[in-house]
N, C-alpha and C positions, 0 to 999 in steps of 0.2 A: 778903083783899080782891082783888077779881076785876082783870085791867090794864085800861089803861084804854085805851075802844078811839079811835082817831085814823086820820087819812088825811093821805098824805104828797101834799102840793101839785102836786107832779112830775107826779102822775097826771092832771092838769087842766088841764098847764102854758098851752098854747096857747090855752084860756076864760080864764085868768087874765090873761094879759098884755093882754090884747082889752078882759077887762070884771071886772076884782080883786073889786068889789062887788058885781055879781050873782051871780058865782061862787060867793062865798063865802057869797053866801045859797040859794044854792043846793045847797050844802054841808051847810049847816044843814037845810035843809030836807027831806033825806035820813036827815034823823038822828042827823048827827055832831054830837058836841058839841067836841071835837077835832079839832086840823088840826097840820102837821107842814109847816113853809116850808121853802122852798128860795132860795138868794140875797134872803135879805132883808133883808141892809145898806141896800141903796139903796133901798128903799120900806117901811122899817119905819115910820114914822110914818102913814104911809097905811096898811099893814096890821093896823096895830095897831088905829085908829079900825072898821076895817071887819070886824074880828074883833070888837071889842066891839058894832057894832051889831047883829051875829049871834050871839049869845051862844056866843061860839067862843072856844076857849083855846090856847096854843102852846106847852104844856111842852118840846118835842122842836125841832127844828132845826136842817138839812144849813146848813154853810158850811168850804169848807175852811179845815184849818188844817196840813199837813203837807205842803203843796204851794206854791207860792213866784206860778204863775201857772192860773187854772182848766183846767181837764181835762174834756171836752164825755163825751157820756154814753159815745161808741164806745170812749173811752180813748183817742184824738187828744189831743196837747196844742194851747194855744193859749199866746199870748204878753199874753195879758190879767193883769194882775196881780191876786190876791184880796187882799181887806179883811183890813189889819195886826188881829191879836186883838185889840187894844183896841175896833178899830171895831165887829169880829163881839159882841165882849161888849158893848157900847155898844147895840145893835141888839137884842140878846138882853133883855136889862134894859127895852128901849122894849116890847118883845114878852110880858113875863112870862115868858119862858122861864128855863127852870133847866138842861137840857141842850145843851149845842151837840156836834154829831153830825158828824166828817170823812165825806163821802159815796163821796169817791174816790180813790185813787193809782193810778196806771198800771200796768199789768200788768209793766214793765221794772224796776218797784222790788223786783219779787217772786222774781227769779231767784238770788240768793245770800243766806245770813244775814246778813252785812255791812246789806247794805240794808234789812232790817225793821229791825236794831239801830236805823241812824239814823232810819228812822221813827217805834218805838218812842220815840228821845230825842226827836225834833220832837214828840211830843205829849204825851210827859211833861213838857218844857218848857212846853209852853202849858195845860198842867194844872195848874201852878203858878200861874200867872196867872192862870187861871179861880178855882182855891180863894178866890184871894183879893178876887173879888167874890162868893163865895158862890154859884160855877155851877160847872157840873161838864161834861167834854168828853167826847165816845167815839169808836167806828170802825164805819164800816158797811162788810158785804165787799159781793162781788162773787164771781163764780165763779173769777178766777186766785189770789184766796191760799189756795183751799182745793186749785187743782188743782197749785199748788206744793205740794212734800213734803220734810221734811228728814229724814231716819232716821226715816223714818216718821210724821212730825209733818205735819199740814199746817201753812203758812203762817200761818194766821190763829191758830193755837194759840201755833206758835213765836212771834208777838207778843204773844199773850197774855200769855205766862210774861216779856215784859219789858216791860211796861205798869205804870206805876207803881198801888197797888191804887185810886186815885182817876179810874183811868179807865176807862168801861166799856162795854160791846158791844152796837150792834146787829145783829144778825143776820140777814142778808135768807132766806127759809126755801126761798126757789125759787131762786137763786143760788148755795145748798148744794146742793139736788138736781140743778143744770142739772150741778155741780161731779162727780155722783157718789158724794155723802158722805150718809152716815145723819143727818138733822139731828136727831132724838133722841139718837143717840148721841153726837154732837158740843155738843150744850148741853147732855148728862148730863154731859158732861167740862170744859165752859168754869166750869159750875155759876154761882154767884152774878155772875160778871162779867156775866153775858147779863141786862139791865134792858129792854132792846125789841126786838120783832125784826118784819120786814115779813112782813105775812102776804098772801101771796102766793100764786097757784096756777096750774097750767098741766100741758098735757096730757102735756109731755115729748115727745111725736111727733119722732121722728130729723130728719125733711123737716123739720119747723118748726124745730128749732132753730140750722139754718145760716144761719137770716134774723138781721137784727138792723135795726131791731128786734125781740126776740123774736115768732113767729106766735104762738105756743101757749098764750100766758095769757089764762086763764078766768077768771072771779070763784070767790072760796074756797068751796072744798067742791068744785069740780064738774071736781078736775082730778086729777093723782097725784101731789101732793106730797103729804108726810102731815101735814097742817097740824095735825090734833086732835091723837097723838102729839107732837109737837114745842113743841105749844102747853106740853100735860103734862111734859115734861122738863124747859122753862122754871122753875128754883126760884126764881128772883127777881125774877119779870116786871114789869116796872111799866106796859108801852104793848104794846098788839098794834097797828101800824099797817096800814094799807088801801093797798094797791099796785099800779098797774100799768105798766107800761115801755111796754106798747103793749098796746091790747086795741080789735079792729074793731067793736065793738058800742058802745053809747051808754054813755058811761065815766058817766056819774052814776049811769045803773042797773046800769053793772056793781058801782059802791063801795059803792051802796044795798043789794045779793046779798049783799056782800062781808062789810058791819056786821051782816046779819042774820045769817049764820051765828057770825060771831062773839056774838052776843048769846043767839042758841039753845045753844050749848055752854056761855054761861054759865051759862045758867039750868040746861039738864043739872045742870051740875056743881053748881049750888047746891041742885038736889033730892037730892042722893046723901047 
């Protein structure tokens, strides 16, 4: 069965917060039948209503849970406190959601094994608690745990291998390239733990990559990550999600690009 394709809210943030329900049918109206929220403790009841009246779904889910106060996208902290896991699961269950997805930890938690350990345990702990509403928690990288290295391990691996096996990974597919790392090779090796990953694309251009927000992302296909490879090494995919961190062009037509190529490689695949 083909994953299923979604778009992570992030990418829209700024329509969102302005106008939640046109957005989101305008969301819809692009094609997706999937969306992927972000902070939505605090307006899950209203997301929920305005996802149903766009016949939208929310398996997937960013809210931290291995961080004590939220972490803005630069990797800044703030002294904002995030929603105790009860409230995130609470939120999740309003949502229909079954995954809830850590988005962030600071690039300072990544310089010794000591500190993934306890991140590791922070989310194996709230993975216990997820089991037992019947939801399941995971980790999205970023480009520092992969350009962390332990005896040759990246970061993101060396938490793998201490993630209890009920927790599991999404993997953003241009945050590994921005990293330097072969993302085939790296979800040939994480294997089954990898259930979604951002599919993601960008030109890599050296000049753009010292901005941030990133210059260099294009909608999929039209950049040099190897999204089809990486898609293919994915053995357990369950969500290809629709990403962009910053993209100068009209972002509903760039996720509109974005779902198409992902729906043409289906079909590929499904003629072979």
């Amino acid at each position: 069965m083909p994953a299923l394709t979604s778009v992570q809210l992030f990418t829209v943030n700024a329509a969102l917060e302005s106008d939640l329900e046109g957005t989101l049918a305008e969301v819809a109206a692009r094609g997706f039948t999937a969306v992927e929220p972000y902070d939505f403790v605090r307006r899950a009841d209203r997301l929920a209503a305005a996802l149903q009246a766009n016949g939208l779904q929310a398996p997937t889910g960013h809210a931290f849970l291995a961080s004590d106060s939220f972490v803005n996208p630069d990797g800044s902290g703030t002294t904002v406190p995030v929603p105790t896991p009860d409230e995130v699961f609470d939120a999740a269950d309003t949502l229909g959601m079954t995954t809830v997805i850590d988005p962030y930890t600071a690039p300072a938690r990544w310089e010794k094994v000591e500190q993934i350990e306890e991140t590791a345990r922070l989310l194996n702990a709230v993975a216990e608690i997820a089991a037992a509403r019947g939801l399941r928690v995971g980790y999205h990288n970023h480009a520092h745990e992969l350009e962390a290295t332990f005896d040759g391990q990246t970061g993101l691996e060396v938490l793998a291998g201490l993630l209890d096996p009920r927790v599991v990974l999404e993997v953003d597919l241009y945050w590994v390239a921005r990293a330097g790392v072969s993302s085939p090779e790296l979800l040939a090796r994480l294997g089954d733990r990898v259930v979604a990953v951002h599919v993601k694309d960008g030109t890599l251009d050296p000049e753009a990559l010292a901005a941030y927000p990133p210059a260099d992302q294009v909608p999929a296909g039209k950049g040099n990550v190897p999204l089809a490879e990486a898609l293919d090494a994915a053995s357990a995919l369950e969500y290809a999600i629709v990403e962009f961190d910053h993209y100068p062009g009209d972002l509903f037509d760039g996720i509109e690009q974005s779902r198409i190529f992902l729906d043409e490689r289906a079909a590929e695949r499904a003629a072979v």
